[in-house]
C-alpha positions in Angstrom: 88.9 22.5 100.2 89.6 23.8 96.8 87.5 24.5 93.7 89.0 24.7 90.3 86.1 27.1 87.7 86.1 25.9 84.7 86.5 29.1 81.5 84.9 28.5 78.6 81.2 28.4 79.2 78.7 29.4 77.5 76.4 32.3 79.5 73.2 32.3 79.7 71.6 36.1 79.2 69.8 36.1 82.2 69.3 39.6 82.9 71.5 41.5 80.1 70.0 44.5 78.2 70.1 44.4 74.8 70.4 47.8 72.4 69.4 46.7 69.0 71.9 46.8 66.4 75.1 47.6 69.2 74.4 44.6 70.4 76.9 42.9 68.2 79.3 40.6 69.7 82.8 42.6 68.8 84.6 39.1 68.4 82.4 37.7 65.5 82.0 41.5 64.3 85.7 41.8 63.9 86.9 38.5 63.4 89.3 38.7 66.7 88.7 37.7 69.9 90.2 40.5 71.7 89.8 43.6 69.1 91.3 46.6 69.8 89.4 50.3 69.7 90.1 53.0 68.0 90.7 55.5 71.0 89.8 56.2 74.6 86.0 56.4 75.3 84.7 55.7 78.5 80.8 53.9 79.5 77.9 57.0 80.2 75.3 55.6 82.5 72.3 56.5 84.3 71.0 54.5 87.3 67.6 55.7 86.6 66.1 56.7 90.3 65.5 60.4 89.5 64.2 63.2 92.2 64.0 66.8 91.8 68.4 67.2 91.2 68.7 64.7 88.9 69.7 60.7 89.1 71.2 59.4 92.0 74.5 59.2 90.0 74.9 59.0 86.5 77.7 60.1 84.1 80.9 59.1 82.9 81.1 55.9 84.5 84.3 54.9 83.1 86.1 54.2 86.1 83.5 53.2 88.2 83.1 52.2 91.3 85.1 53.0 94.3 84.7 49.3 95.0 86.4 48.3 91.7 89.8 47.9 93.4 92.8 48.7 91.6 92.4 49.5 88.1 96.0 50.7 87.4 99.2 49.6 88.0 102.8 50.3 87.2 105.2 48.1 85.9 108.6 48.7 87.0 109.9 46.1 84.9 108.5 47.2 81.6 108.3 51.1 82.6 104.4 50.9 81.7 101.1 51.6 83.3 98.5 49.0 82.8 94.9 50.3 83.3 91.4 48.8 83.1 88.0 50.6 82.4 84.5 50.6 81.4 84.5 51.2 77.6 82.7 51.6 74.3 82.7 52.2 70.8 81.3 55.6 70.1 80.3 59.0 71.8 76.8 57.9 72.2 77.6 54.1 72.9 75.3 52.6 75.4 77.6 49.3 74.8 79.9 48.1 78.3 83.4 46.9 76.9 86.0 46.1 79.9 88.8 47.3 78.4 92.7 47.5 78.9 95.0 50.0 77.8 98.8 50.9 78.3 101.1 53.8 79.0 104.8 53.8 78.0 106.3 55.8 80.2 109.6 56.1 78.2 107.8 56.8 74.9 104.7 59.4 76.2 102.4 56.6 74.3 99.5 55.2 75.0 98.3 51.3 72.7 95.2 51.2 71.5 92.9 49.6 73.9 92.0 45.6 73.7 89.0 44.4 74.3 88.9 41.7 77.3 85.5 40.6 77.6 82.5 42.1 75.5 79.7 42.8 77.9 77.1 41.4 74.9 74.6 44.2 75.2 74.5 45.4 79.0 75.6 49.1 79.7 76.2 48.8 83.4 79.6 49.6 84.4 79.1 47.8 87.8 80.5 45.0 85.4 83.7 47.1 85.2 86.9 44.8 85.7 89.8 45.4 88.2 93.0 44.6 88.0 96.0 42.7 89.4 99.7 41.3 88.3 101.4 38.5 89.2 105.5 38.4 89.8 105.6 36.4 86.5 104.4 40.2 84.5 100.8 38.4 83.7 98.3 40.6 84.5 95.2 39.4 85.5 91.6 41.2 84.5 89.1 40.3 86.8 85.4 41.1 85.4 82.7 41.7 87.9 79.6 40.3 87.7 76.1 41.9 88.9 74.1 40.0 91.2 73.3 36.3 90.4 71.4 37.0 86.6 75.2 38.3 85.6 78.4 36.2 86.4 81.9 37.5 86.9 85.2 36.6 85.4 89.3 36.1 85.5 91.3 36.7 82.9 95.0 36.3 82.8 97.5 37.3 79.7 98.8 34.9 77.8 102.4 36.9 77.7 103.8 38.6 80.4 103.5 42.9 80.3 101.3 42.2 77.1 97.4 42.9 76.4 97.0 41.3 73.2 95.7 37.9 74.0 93.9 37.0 77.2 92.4 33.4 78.4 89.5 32.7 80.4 90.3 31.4 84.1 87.2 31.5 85.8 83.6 32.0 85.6 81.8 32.8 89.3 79.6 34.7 91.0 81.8 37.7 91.9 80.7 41.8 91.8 83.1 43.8 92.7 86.6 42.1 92.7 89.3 43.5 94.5 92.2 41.6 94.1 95.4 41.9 95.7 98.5 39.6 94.5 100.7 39.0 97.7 104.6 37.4 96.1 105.7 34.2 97.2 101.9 33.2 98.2 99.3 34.3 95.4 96.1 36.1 95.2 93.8 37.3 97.7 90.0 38.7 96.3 88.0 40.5 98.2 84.6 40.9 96.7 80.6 41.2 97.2 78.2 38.3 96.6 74.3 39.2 96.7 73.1 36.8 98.7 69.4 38.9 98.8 71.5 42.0 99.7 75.7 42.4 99.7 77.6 40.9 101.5 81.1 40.0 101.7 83.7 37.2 100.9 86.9 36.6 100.3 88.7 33.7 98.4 92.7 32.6 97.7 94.6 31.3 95.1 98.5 30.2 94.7 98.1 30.6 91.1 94.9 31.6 89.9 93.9 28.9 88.5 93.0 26.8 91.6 90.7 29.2 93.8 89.3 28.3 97.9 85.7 28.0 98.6 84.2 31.5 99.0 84.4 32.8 102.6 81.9 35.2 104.0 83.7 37.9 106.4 80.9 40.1 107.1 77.1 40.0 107.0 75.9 42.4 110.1 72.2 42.8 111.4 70.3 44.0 114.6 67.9 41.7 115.8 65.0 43.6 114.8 66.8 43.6 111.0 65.6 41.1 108.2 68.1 41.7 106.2 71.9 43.3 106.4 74.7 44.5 104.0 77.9 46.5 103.1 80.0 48.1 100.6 84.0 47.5 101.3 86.8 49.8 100.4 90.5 47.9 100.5 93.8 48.2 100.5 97.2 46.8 100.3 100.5 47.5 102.4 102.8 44.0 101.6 101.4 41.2 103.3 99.2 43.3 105.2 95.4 43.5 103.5 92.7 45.6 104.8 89.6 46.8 104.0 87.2 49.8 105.6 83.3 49.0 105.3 79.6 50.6 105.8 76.4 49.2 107.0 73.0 49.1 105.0 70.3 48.8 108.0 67.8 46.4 106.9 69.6 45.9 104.0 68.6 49.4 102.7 72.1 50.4 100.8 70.5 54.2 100.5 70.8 54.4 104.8 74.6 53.1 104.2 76.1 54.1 107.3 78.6 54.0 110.1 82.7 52.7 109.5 83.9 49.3 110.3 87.7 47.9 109.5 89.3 44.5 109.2 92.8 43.2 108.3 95.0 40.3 107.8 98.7 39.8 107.9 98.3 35.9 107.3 96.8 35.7 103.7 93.5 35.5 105.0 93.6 33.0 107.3 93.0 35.2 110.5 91.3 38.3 110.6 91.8 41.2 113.1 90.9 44.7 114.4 93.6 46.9 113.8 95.2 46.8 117.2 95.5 42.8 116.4 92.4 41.6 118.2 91.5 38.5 116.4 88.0 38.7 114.7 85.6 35.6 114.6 84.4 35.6 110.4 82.3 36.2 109.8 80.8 39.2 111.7 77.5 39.3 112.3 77.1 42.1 115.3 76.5 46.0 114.6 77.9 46.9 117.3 80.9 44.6 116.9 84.7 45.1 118.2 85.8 46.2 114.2 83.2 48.9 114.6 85.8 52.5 113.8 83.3 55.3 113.9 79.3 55.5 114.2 77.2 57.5 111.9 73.9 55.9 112.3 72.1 57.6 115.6 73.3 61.3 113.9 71.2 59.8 110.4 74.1 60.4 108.5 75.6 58.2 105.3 78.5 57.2 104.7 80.5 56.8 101.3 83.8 55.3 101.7 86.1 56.3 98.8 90.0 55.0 99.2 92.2 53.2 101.7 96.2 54.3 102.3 98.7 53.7 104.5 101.0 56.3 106.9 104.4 56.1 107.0 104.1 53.7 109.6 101.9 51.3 108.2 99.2 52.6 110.0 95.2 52.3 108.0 93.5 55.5 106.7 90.7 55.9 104.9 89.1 58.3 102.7 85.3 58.9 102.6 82.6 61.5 102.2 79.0 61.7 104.4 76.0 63.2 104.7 72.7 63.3 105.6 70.5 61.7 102.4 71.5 59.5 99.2 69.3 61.9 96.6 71.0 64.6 95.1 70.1 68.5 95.9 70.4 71.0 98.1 67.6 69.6 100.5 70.8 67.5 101.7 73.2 70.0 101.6 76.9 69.7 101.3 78.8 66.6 101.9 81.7 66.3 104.2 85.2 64.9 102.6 87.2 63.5 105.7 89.7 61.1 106.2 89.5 58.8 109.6 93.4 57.7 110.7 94.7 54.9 113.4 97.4 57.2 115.1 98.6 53.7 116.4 96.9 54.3 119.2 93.2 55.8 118.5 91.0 57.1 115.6 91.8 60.4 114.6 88.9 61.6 112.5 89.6 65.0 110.7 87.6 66.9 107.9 89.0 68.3 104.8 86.2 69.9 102.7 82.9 69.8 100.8 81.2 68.8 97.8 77.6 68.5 96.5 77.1 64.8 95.7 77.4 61.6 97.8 78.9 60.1 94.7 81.9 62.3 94.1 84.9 60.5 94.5 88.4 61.2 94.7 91.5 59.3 95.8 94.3 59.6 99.0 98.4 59.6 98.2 100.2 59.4 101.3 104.4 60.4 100.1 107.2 62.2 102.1 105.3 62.9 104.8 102.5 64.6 102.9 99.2 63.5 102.4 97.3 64.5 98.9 93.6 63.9 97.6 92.9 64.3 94.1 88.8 64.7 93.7 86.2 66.6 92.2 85.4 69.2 94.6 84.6 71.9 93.4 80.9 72.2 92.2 80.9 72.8 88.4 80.0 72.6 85.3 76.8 70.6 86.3 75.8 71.4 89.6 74.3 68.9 92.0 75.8 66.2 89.9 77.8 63.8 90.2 81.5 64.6 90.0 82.9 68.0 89.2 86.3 69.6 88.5 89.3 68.2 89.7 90.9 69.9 92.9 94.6 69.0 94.8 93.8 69.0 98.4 97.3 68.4 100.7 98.0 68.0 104.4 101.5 68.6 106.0 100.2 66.9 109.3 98.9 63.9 109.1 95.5 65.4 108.2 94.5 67.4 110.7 94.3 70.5 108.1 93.9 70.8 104.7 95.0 73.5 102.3 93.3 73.6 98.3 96.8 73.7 96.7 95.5 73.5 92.8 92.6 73.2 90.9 93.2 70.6 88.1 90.8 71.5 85.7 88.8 74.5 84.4 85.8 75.5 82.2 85.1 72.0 81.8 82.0 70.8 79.7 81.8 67.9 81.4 81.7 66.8 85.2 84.8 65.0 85.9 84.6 61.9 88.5 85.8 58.9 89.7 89.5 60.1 90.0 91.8 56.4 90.6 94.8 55.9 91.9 97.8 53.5 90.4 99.3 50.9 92.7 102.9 51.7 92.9 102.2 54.8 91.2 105.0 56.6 88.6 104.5 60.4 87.1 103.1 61.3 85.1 100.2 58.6 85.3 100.1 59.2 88.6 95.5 59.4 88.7 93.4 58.0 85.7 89.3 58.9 85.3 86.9 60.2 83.3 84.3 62.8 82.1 80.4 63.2 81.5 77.6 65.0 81.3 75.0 64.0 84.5 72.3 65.5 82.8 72.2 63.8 79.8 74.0 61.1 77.7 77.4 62.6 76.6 80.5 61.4 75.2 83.0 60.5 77.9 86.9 60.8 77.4 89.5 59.8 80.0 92.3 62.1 81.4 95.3 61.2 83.7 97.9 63.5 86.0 100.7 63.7 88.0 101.6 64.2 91.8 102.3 68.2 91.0 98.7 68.7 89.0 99.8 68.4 85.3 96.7 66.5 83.3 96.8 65.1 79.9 93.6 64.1 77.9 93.7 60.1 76.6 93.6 60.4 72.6 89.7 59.5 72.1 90.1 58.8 68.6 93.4 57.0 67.3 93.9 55.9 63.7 97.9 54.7 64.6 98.4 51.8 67.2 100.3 54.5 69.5 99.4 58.3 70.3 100.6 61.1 72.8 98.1 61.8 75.3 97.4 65.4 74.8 98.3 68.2 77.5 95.6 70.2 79.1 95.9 73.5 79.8 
């Protein structure tokens, strides 16, 4: 059975915070419906559940989450990077825009960014949008939603490799979209609907326009459990879609914990373990075949950060853990490690530390060697999340791990939530952003290449195209 959402809609504001005079609706304000910025600034946020370190994340939220899956994507057709992120209008903004911008890769040149959909007043950038391209060139903008008080949307481009114009497809309950476009058979969304806690779904579309029914996968509890949930990290090799996911005990996402995996080679029609056992959808048992690694009996968390392939198509996925979800030493360190189907077993190998559960990085896997990009190293704001920007690389298959460059220096910002392109091209290889943790900061957006070369997005622009700026 099919459903076919209607656009057009008018929203009711269940649930959106309003910030006096930014509360403006940039469409009438401007006159256009999708108005373009005058530079590069990215969403600062704070969740608000403080303890003795500081808030359990908060920052330059820009390119937030790890379960907003992809935001970037090269064009080979058009030599140009297309990129989504949580924007606004000024350095001390605390207005959510989901935004587009593009690279030209021939010029050096970055557009000004359009607008796509103007939050109205919230400043939560778990309504950041993901992307995805069709083989027509029209890229699609998918907005999440939060909960059931805040509905998610599709956009697609009116014109092919072009961000001008943009028209409503959809209007749904989605939160975190992670679409993946599959040629020849259309689009397959993963994504969370709270349903009392998260849980997840899937639905398909040969176009985009007409969409399944939404189709729970996985919704896991212990007898003794009222309530369950997960967070899913996914990824995309051809027709072959997978996705890496935790467990919330009771449905208490701060005890997020243990690794469970799922894929499809059928465009969601059968799901499997990785060794091809089918899977019964959706699953319900903790202690369930898809089950990769447990954390839970040692009390440790688990924070699942990107999803790659090996050079024989084998799953591996990047993640950090640890033993609480406040921030502070009382916790200690946090392990980066990556956890690898040898075709065979699990191989689970560690690669360093950091000091906050919400550090995240991304995994490259080219040539044989495997690369994560992520804020590792612990500074300028301690015990905060994000940090500066560190090139970890493994020559075998990541069993060991050598620091081969530190990115950034002397930063006054944390830098976080470091995203990889799908089908990435040098030198936008990585996008993300800065911010304070402490306190409510401007927040520009940087990008770099496979060998560690950075360039800062132009956060003011008075032309329609500037040169990023080199860092040094």
């Amino acid at each position: 059975m099919f459903k076919i959402r209607k656009s057009g809609l008018t929203v009711a504001l269940l649930g959106l915070v309003f910030l006096g005079a930014q509360a403006q609706n940039l469409a009438i304000k401007t006159g256009e419906k999708y108005p373009k910025i005058d530079g590069y600034k990215g969403i600062w946020f704070t969740l608000g559940q403080f303890s003795e370190y500081g808030d359990k994340y908060s920052g330059g939220l820009g390119t937030y989450t790890a379960k907003h899956i992809p935001l970037a994507i090269y064009a080979p057709q058009v030599n140009k990077t297309f990129f989504v992120y949580g924007g606004t209008t000024a350095p001390d903004a605390r207005y959510l825009l989901c935004m587009i911008g593009t690279y030209d890769h021939a010029t050096h040149t970055v557009s000004k960014p359009v607008v796509v959909y103007d939050k109205k007043g919230v400043n939560d950038p778990h309504d950041n949008p993901s992307l995805s391209m069709d083989d027509k060139g029209h890229l699609w903008v998918f907005v999440s939603g939060r909960n059931t008080s805040r509905p998610g949307y599709k956009y697609r481009s009116k014109l092919p490799y072009n961000t001008d114009e943009f028209e409503q497809i959809t209007e749904e309950t989605m939160t975190y979209p992670q679409p993946k476009y599959i040629p020849g058979k259309g689009f397959l969304n993963l994504f969370t609907k709270y349903t009392g806690v998260r849980e997840l779904y899937m639905e398909t579309s040969p176009d985009g326009i007409t969409w399944t029914e939404d189709q729970k996968l996985a919704g896991m509890k212990r007898p003794e459990d009222k309530n369950s949930g997960h967070y899913q990290i996914s990824g995309q090799l051809g027709e072959k879609v997978v996705f890496f996911f935790n467990w919330h005990p009771n449905g208490n996402v701060d005890q997020r914990t243990n690794i469970y995996y799922l894929q499809t080679t059928d465009f969601g029609r059968t799901w499997t373990t990785v060794d091809g056992q089918k899977v019964a959808t959706p699953v319900t048992d903790v202690a369930s075949p898809v089950l990769v690694k447990e954390f839970f009996s040692q009390g440790q968390n688990v924070y699942i950060k990107d999803v790659n392939f090996d050079e024989n198509g084998n799953p591996i996925a990047l993640y950090v853990s640890g033993p609480g979800h406040q921030p502070g030493p009382k916790n200690g360190l946090r392990q980066w490690a990556v956890i690898h189907w040898n075709g065979k077993t699990w191989d689970n190998h560690p690669i360093t530390t950091s000091d906050h559960n919400y550090d995240t990085g991304s995994l490259f896997i080219k040539d044989g060697e495997w690369l994560v990009v992520a804020p590792t190293e612990n500074t300028p704001q301690p015990w905060g999340g994000g940090g500066e920007v560190v090139h970890w690389k493994s020559a075998d298959k990541g069993r060991t791990w050598t620091r081969s460059r530190q990115l950034t220096h002397n930063s006054p910002r944390n830098h976080n939530y470091i995203r990889k392109v799908v089908n990435g091209r040098d030198p936008f290889y990585y996008f993300w952003a800065d911010g304070d943790p402490g306190k409510l900061s401007p927040s520009h957006l940087y990008f770099g290449d496979s060998q560690g070369k950075v360039w800062e997005l132009p956060y003011d622009m008075p032309t329609e195209k500037a040169e990023p700026k080199v860092m040094k």
